[in-house]
C-alpha positions in Angstrom: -17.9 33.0 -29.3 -16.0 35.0 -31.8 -13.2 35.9 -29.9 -12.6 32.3 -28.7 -12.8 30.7 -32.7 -9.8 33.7 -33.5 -7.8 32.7 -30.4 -7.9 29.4 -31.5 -7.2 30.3 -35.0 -4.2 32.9 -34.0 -2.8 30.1 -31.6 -2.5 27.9 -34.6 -1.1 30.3 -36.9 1.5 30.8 -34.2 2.2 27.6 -33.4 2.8 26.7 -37.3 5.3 29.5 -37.7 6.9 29.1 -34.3 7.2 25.7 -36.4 8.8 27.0 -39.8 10.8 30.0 -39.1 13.5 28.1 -37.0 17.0 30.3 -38.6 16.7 33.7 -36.7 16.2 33.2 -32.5 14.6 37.3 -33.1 11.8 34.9 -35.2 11.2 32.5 -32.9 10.3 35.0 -29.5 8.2 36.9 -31.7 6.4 33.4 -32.9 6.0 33.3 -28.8 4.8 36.6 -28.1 2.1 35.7 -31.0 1.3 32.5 -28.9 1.1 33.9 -25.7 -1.0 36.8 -26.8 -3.4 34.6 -28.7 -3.5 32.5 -25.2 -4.2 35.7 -23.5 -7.1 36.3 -25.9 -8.4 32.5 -25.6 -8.1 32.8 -21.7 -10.1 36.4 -21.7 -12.8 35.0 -23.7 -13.2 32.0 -21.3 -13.4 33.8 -18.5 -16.1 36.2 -20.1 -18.1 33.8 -21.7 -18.8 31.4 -18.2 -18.7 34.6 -16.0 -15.4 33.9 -14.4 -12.8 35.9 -13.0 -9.8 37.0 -14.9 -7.3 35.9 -12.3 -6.0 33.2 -15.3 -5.5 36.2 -17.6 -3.3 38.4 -15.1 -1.1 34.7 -14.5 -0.7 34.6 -18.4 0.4 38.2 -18.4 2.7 38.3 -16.1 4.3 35.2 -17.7 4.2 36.7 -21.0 6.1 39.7 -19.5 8.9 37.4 -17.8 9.5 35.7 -21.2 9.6 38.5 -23.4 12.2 40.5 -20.3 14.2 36.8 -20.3 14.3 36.1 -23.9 15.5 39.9 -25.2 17.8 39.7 -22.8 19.3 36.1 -24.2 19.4 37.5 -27.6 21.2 40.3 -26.4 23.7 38.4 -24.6 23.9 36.3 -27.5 24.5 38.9 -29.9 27.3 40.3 -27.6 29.1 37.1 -27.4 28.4 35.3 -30.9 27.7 38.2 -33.1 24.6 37.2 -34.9 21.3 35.3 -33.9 21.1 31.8 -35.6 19.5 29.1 -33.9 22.5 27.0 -35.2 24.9 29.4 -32.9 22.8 27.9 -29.5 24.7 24.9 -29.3 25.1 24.3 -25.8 28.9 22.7 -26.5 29.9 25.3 -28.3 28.0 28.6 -27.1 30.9 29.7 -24.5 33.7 28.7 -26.8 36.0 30.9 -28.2 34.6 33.5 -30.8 36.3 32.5 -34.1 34.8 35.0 -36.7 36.6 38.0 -35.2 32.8 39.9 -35.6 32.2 40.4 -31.5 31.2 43.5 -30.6 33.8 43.3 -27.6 36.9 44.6 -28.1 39.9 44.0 -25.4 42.9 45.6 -25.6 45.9 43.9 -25.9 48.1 43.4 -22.8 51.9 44.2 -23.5 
């Protein structure tokens, strides 16, 4: 029963700063790993307190895994093309347009 009032507690404490800390996308996947871990924990403690199988747990685990493999590898694509990793850069006009701050990490070389 303890372990079931902290996963409802943790998911709430994620969810509110999943809320707040909106600047940095780095912020906002680590507010969803702390949700979907604290739904891992509500999900274990479930299934052992009514004698169930875990089949719900390995579900949320292997959807925690996608998102965390998907999301890095947004932010990393994100870096590469904008150069930093404000929500404000995820613009969905503007996010393949032309890099104007010079501050890629790609550098082409110039055709004569």
């Amino acid at each position: 029963m303890v372990l079931f009032k902290i996963s409802l507690i943790g998911v709430l404490f994620a969810s509110i700063s999943f809320c707040s800390y909106q600047t940095h996308t780095l912020n906002l996947l680590i507010s969803l790993e702390a949700v979907m871990l604290c739904l891992l924990l509500f999900s274990f403690s479930i299934s052992t307190m009514f004698g169930m199988s875990s089949h719900l747990f390995l579900v949320l685990l292997t959807f925690a895994a996608c998102e965390a493999a998907l999301g890095l590898s947004l932010l990393v694509s994100m870096l590469r093309l904008r150069g930093n990793d404000l929500v404000t850069a995820l613009s969905s006009l503007s996010f393949f347009a032309q890099n104007t701050t010079n501050k890629s990490c790609w550098k082409f070389a110039k055709s004569s």
